[in-house]
C-alpha positions in Angstrom: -163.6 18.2 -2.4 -164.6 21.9 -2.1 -163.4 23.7 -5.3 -161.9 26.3 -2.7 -159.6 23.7 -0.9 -155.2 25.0 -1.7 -153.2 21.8 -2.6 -149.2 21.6 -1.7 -146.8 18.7 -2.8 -144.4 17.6 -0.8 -141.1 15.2 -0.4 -138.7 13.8 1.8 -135.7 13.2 -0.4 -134.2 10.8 2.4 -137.3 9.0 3.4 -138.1 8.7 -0.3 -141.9 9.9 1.0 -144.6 12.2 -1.0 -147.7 13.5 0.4 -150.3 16.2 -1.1 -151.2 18.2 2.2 -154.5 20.3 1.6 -156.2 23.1 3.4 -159.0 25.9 3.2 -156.5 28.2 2.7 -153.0 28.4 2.2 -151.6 29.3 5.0 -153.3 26.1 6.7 -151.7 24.3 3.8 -148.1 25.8 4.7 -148.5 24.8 8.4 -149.8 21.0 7.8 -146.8 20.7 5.1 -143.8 22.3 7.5 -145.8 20.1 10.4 -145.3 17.3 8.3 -141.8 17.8 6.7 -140.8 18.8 11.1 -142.0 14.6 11.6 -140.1 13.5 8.4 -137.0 15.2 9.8 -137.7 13.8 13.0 -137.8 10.2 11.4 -135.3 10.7 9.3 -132.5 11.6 11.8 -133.6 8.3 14.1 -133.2 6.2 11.6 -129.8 8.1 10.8 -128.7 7.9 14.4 -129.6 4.3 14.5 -127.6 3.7 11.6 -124.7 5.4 12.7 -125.1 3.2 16.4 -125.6 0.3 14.0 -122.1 1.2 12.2 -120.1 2.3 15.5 -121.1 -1.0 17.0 -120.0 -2.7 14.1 -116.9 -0.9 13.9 -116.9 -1.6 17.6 -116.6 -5.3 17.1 -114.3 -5.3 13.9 -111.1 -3.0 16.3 -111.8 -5.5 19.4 -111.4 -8.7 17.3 -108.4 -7.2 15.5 -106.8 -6.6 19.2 -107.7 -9.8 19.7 -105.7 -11.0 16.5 -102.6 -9.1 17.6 -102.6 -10.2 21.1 -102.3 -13.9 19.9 -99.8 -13.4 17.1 -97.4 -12.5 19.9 -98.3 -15.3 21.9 -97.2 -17.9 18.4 -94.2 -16.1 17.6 -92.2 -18.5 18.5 -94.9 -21.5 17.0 -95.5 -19.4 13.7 -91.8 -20.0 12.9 -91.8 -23.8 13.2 -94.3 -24.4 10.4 -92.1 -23.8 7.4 -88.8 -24.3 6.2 -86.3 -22.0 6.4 -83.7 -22.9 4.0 -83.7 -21.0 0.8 -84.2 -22.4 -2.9 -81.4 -21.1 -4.8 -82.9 -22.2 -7.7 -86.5 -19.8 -6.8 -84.3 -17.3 -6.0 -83.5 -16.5 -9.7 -85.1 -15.4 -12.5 -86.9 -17.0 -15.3 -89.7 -15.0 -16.3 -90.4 -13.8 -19.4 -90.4 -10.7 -20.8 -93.7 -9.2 -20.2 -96.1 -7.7 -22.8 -96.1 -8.8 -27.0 -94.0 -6.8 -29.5 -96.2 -3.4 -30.6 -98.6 -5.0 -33.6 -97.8 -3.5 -37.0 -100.2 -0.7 -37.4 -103.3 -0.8 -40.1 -101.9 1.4 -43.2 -104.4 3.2 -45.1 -105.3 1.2 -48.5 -104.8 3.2 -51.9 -107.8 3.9 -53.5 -107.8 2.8 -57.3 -107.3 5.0 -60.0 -109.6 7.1 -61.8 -110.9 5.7 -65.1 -111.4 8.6 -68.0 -115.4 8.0 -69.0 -115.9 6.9 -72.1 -118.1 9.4 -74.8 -120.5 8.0 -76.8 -121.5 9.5 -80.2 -124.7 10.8 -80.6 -126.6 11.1 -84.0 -125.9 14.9 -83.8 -122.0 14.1 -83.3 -122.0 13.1 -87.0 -123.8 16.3 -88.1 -121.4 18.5 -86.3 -118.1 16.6 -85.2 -116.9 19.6 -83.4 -119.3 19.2 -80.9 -117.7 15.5 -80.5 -114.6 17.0 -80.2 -115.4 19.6 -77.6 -117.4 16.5 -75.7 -113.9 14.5 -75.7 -112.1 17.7 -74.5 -114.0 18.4 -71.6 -113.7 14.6 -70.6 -110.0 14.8 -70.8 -109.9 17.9 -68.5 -112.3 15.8 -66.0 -110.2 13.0 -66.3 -106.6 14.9 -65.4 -108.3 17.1 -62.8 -109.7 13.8 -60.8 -106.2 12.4 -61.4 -105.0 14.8 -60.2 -107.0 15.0 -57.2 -106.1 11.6 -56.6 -102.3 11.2 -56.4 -102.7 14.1 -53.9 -105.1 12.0 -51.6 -102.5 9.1 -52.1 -99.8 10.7 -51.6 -101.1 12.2 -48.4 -101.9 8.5 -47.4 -98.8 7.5 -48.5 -97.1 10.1 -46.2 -99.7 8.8 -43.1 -98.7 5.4 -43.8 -94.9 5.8 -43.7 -95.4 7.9 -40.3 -97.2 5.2 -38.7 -94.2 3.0 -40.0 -91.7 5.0 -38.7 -93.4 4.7 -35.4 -93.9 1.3 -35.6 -90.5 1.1 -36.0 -89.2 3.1 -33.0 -92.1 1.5 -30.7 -90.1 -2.4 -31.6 -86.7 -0.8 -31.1 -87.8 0.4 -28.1 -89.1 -3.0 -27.3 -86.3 -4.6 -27.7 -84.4 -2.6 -26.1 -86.2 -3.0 -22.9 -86.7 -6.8 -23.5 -82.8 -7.0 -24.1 -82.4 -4.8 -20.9 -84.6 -7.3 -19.0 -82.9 -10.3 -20.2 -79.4 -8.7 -19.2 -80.8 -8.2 -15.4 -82.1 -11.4 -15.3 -79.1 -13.1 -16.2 -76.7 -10.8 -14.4 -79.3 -11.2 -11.3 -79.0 -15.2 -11.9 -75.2 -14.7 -12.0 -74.8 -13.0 -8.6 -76.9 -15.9 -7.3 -74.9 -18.4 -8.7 -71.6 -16.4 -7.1 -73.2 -15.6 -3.9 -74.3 -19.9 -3.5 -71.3 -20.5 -4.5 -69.9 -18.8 -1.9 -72.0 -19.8 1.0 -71.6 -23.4 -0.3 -67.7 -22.5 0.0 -68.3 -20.8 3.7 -66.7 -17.7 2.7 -68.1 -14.9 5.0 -69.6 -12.6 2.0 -72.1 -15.7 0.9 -72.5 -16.5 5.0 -73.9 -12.9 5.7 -75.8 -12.5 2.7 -78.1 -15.7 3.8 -78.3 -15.1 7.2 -79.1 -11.3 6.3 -82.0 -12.6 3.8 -83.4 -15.7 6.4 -84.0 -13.5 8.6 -85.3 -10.5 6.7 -88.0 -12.7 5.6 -89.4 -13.7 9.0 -92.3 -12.3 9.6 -93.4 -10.0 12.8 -95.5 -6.8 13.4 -94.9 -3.7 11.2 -93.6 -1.3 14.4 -90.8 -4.1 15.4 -87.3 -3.6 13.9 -85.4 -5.4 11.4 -82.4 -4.7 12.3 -78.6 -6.7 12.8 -74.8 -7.2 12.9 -73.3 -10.3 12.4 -69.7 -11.9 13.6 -68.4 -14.7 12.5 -65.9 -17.2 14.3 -65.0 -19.2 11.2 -62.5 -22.5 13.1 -65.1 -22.6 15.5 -68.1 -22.2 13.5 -69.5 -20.1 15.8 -72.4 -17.0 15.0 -72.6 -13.8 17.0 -75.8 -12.1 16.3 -76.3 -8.5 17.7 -80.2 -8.1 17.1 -82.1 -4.9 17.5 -85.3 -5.9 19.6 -88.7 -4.0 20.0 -89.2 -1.6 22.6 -92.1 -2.1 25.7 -93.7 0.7 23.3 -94.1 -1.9 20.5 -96.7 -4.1 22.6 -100.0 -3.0 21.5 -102.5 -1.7 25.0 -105.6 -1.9 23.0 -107.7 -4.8 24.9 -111.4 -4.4 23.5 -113.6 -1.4 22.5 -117.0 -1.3 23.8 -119.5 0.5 22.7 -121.5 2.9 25.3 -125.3 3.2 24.1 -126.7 5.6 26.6 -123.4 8.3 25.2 -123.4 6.8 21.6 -119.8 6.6 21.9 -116.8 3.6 21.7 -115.1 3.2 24.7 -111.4 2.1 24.4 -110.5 -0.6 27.0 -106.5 -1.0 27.4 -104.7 -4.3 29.0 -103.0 -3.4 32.4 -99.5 -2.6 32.8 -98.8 -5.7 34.1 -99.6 -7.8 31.2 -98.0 -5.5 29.2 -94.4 -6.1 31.0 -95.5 -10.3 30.8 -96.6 -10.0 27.1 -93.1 -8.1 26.4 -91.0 -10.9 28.5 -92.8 -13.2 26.1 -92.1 -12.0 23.3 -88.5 -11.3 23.6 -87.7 -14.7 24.6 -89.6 -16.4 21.7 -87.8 -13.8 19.1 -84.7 -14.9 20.7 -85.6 -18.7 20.2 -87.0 -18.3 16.7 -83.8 -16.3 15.5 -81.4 -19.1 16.8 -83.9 -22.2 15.3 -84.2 -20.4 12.0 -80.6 -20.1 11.2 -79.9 -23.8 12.7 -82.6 -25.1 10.8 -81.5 -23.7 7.2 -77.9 -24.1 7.8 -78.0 -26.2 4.8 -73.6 -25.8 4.7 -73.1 -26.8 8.0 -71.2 -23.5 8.6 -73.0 -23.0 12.1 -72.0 -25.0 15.6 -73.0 -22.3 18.2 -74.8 -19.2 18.2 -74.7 -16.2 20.4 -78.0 -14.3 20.4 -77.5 -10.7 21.8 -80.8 -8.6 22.0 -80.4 -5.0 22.4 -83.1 -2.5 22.9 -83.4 1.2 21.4 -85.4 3.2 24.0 -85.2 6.3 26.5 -84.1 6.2 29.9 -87.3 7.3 32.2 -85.1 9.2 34.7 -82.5 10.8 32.6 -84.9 10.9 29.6 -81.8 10.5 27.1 -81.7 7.7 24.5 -80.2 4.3 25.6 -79.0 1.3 23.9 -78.9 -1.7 26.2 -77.8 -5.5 25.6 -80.6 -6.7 27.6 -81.1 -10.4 26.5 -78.1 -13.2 25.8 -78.2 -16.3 24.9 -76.1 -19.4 23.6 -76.9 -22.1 22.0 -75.3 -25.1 20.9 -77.1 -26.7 17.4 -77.3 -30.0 17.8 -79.0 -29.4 21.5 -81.1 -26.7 20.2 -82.6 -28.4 17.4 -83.4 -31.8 19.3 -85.8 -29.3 21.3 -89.7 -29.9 20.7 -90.0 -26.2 20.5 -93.8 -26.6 20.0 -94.4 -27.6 23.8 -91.9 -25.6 25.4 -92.2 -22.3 27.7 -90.1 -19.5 26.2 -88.8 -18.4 29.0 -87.5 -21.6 30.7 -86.7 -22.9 27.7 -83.8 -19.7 27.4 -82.8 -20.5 31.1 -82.1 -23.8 30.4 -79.3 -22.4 27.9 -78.2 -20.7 30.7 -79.4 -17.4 28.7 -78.4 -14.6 30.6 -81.4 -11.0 31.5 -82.7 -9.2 34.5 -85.7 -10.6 35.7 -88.5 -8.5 34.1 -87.2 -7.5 30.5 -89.5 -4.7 30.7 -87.3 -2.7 33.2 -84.3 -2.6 30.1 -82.0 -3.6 32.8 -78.6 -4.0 31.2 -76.9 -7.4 31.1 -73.3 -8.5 30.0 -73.4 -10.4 26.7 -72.1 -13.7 25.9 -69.8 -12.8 23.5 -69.3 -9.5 21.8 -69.4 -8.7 18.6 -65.5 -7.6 17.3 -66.3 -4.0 15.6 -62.5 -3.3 14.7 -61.5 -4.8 11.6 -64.4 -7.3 10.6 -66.8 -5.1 9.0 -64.2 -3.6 6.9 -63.9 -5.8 3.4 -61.9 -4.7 0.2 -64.2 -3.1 -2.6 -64.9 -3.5 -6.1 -64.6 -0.7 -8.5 -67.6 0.3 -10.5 -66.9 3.9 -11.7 -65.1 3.8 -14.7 -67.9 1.5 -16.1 -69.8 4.4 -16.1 -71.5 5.8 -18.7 -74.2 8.6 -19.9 -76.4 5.6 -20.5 -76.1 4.6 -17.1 -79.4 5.1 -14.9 -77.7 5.0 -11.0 -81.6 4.8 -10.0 -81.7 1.4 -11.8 -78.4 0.2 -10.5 -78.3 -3.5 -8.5 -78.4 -1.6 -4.6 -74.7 -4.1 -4.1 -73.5 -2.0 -7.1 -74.6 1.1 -5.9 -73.3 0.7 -3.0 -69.8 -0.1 -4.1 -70.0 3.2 -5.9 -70.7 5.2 -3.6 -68.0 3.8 -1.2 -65.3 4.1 -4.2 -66.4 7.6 -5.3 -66.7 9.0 -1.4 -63.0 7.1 -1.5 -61.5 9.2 -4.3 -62.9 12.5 -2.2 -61.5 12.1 0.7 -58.2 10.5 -0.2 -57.3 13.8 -2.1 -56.6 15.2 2.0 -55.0 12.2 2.9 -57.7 10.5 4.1 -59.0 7.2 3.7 -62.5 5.0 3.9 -63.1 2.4 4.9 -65.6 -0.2 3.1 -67.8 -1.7 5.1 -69.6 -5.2 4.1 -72.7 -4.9 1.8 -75.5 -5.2 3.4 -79.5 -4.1 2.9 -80.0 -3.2 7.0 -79.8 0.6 6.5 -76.5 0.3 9.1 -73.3 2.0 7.8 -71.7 1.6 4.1 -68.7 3.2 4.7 -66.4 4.8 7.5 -64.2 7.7 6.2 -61.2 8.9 8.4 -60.1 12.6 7.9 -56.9 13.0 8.8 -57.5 16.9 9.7 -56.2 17.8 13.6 -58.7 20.1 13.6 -62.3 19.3 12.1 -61.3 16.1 10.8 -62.4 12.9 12.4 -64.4 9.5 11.8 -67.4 10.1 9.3 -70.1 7.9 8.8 -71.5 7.0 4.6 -74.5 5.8 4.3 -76.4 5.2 0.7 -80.1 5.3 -0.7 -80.5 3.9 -4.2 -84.1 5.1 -3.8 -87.0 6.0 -6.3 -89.3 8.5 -4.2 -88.5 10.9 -1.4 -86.3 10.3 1.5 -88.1 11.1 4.2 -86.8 12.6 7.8 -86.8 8.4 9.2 -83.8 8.1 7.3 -82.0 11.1 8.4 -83.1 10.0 12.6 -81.6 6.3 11.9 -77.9 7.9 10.1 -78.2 10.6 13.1 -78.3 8.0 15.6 -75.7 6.1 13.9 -73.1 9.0 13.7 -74.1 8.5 17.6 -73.7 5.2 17.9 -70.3 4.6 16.2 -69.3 7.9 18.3 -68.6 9.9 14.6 -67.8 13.7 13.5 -70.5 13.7 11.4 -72.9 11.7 8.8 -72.9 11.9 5.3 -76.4 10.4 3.3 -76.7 10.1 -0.2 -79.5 9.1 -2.5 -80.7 8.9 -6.2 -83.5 11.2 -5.2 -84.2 14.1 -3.0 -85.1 14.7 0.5 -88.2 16.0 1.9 -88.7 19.4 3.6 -88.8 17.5 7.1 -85.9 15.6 6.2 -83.9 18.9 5.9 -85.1 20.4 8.9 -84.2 18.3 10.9 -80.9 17.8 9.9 -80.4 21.4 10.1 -78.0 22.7 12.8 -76.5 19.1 13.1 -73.6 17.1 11.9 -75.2 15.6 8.9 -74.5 16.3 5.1 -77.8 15.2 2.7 -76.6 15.3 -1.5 -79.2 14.2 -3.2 -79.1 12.6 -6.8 -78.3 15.7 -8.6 -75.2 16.7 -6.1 -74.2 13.0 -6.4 -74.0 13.1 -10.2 -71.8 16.7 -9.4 -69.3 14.5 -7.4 -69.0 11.9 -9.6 -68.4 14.3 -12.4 -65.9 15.9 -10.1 -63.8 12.5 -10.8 -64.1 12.3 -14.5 -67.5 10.0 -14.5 -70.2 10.4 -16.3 -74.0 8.8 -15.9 -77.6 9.6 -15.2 -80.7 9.3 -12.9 -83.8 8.7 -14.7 -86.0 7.7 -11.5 -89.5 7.2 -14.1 -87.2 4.3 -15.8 -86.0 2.8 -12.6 -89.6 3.1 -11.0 -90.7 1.4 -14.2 -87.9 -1.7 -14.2 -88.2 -2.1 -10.6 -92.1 -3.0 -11.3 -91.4 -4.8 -14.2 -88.8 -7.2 -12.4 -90.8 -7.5 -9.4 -94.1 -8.6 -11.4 -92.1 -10.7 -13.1 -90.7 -12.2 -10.1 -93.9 -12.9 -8.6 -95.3 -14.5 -11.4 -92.5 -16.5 -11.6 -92.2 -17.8 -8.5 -93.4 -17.1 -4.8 -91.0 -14.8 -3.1 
């Protein structure tokens, strides 16, 4: 190689390529190195293009076959449901667990070190010919010997002092230990004791045990995130009969999202939606199988024989097309009588026909929300209304409300909201204990003038309450045709949460303003929501490892 040829090294970080490009000068070097890095560019975004077609395609395929998977869990709602057992295992519903964790290890204390030993002087020949040398020898190893003594109950003692700190610790960490171990033993067994109350109570038929296992049967069915969960119960006890008002999913709720291709020539996915027609068959469908699977799940764990018939009414939360104002129709009813329903092979049967042959009573396309006349009603006027326990002059400054049991919390709310407004002649209402967000209390101000029915509802809740919460008590103040709504957590509210019940008929205390009221009545307690975030976990990972709910 001509000793006049110019050299230039150069790389492709994303290729991983190196070349030495040479020329007879170096400006022909600069052009065959940017010519070369202008094809390594080139490369290097084709093979990034292909890689991002690759990924879109396979991103492509992964959204289409999870349509897929939705569009066929609506189509085995009602078959999903028959492969399990219902009833629930009082004995898994309590808990056994053991505390998690060891006691804190006693820490590793510093060891002493031993005592300084005074050196011993040995006499020289010249010690005898001048013993005061000796002497001064002897002195000077006493003065070593007290010094380094000295020096050492100093170091001890500072060890010493170490050693009793990590003690003290040690101490505090087990007390603390204890404490929470004694604290999880006491929710354990007071959580086994309400069990063992409420399945003595269903086992009795009394309505409080009734609704609590209806409630949790079917709160733990499963079905798509965006579809409510949501209830009132009535209960005809001489003729064992169930009246179920359940809160259905809206023709919204049905997912459109067919397939998603994937369009080479645009390098682009292409969303393919179902057509509205098998969107209004896919919602008849589903509607009757819920209605099916909600009466064969509380026939088949009626394990107390308290149920003869049941009354399925299915009610829809949605907006009226040509007025566009909210509307809340009974659009599906049914009845069924147990003994007939469960000698049904509900495997084989078509939903639909299946809920004629009940003579089950809705328009002929569900989609429409055409309104229908229920079976039986539900009796709002005195059956949600049960007699209270008091809680609040258990209270102390020890007592976290964040951690409370929710039925406790509950209760205390009702009883304190009670005191308030029976000071203007009021009075409340209380309102069965339930976990579907509905209403906790009805208060009754006697007030001609801006007094009125008010709605109480209660959030025994760890994080933010966000503006959801706020919407459902809104459109219960609506529903139950109420002055205003009154929500109260252990927490706080969001910013949303606040706007939007600005400029309406909704009060929002948070846990600060509740501790206020309750100190307004002589009670005293506390909110501690890092403790209650930490016992909730503890008691839920000891649940699970205890048993499988």
């Amino acid at each position: 190689m001509p000793s006049s040829m110019w050299e230039k090294r150069i790389s492709h970080p994303g290729l991983k390529a190196y070349r030495v490009v040479r020329g007879q000068t170096q400006q022909d070097a600069d052009i065959k190195a940017a010519l070369q890095i202008e094809l390594w560019d080139e490369r290097w975004r084709r093979a990034q293009e292909k890689q991002a077609a690759a990924r879109l395609s396979s991103s492509v395929y992964d959204l289409t076959k999870e349509a897929e998977r939705h569009h066929k869990k609506l189509a085995t709602i009602l078959l999903d449901s028959l492969k399990k057992s219902h009833r629930i295992d009082w004995e898994k519903e309590k808990r056994y667990s053991l505390f998690p964790g060891s006691p804190p290890p006693p820490p590793s204390l510093h060891q002493l070190p031993p005592k300084p030993v005074r050196e011993v002087v040995r006499v020289a020949v010249l010690d005898w010919i001048w013993p005061g040398r000796r002497a001064s020898r002897n002195r000077k190893a006493d003065e070593r010997i007290r010094s380094a003594e000295e020096a050492w109950r100093g170091y001890c003692e500072g060890l010493e002092n170490q050693n009793q700190q990590m003690l003290d610790e040690h101490r505090d960490r087990v007390a603390q230990w204890t404490a929470s171990c004694d604290q999880f033993q006491k929710n354990q067994a007071d959580h086994n004791a309400r069990i063992e109350i409420i399945h003595s109570a269903y086992g009795g038929k009394q309505l409080t045990g009734l609704e609590w296992y209806w409630n949790e049967i079917l709160s733990r069915s499963e079905y798509p995130d965006n579809f409510p969960r949501e209830y009132d119960f009535d209960y005809a006890a001489d003729s064992r009969t169930l009246i179920i008002n359940y809160e259905l999913p809206a023709p919204e709720a049905i997912p459109r999202l067919k397939e998603v291709k994937y369009v080479a020539a645009r390098r682009e996915r292409r969303d393919v939606l179902v057509s509205d027609s098998w969107v209004k068959r896919t919602y008849d469908a589903v509607l009757y199988q819920i209605s099916l699977r909600t009466l064969y799940e509380l026939f088949e764990s009626d394990a107390t024989d308290a149920l003869t018939n049941i009354v399925f009414n299915g009610f829809v939360s949605s907006i009226d097309r040509a007025t566009g104002l909210k509307i809340h129709p009974c659009i599906i009813s049914i009845e069924a009588e147990k003994e007939a329903f469960l000698s049904l092979d509900l495997s084989n049967v078509d939903s639909k026909t299946c809920f004629k042959k009940f003579k089950g009573i809705s328009a002929s396309t569900l989609a429409d929300l055409m309104p229908v006349r229920p079976v039986l009603q539900l009796n709002r006027s005195d059956r949600r209304f049960v007699e209270s326990y008091n809680l609040a002059d258990t209270l102390s400054d020890s007592t976290n409300l964040a951690a409370m049991d929710w039925l406790d919390f509950e209760n205390l709310i009702r009883e304190v909201f009670e005191k308030e407004f029976s000071q203007n002649g009021g009075e409340v209402k209380i309102t069965q204990a339930s976990r579907d967000g509905g209403v906790d209390a009805i208060a009754f101000d006697p007030d001609p003038i801006r007094g009125g029915k008010i709605v109480i509802q209660a959030k025994r809740y760890t994080n933010v309450v966000g503006v959801s919460a706020v919407r459902d008590l809104f459109g219960t103040v609506h529903g139950e045709g109420a002055i205003k709504g009154i929500l109260v957590t252990t927490s706080s509210y969001g910013p949303d949460a606040y706007e939007y019940a600005k400029d309406k008929p909704l009060t929002l205390l948070n846990g600060g303003e509740l501790l206020y009221l309750l100190r307004k009545h002589g009670h005293h307690a506390r909110i501690d929501l890092p403790e209650a975030k930490r016992l909730v976990a503890e008691q839920f990972k000891s649940a699970h490892n205890s048993d499988p709910f």
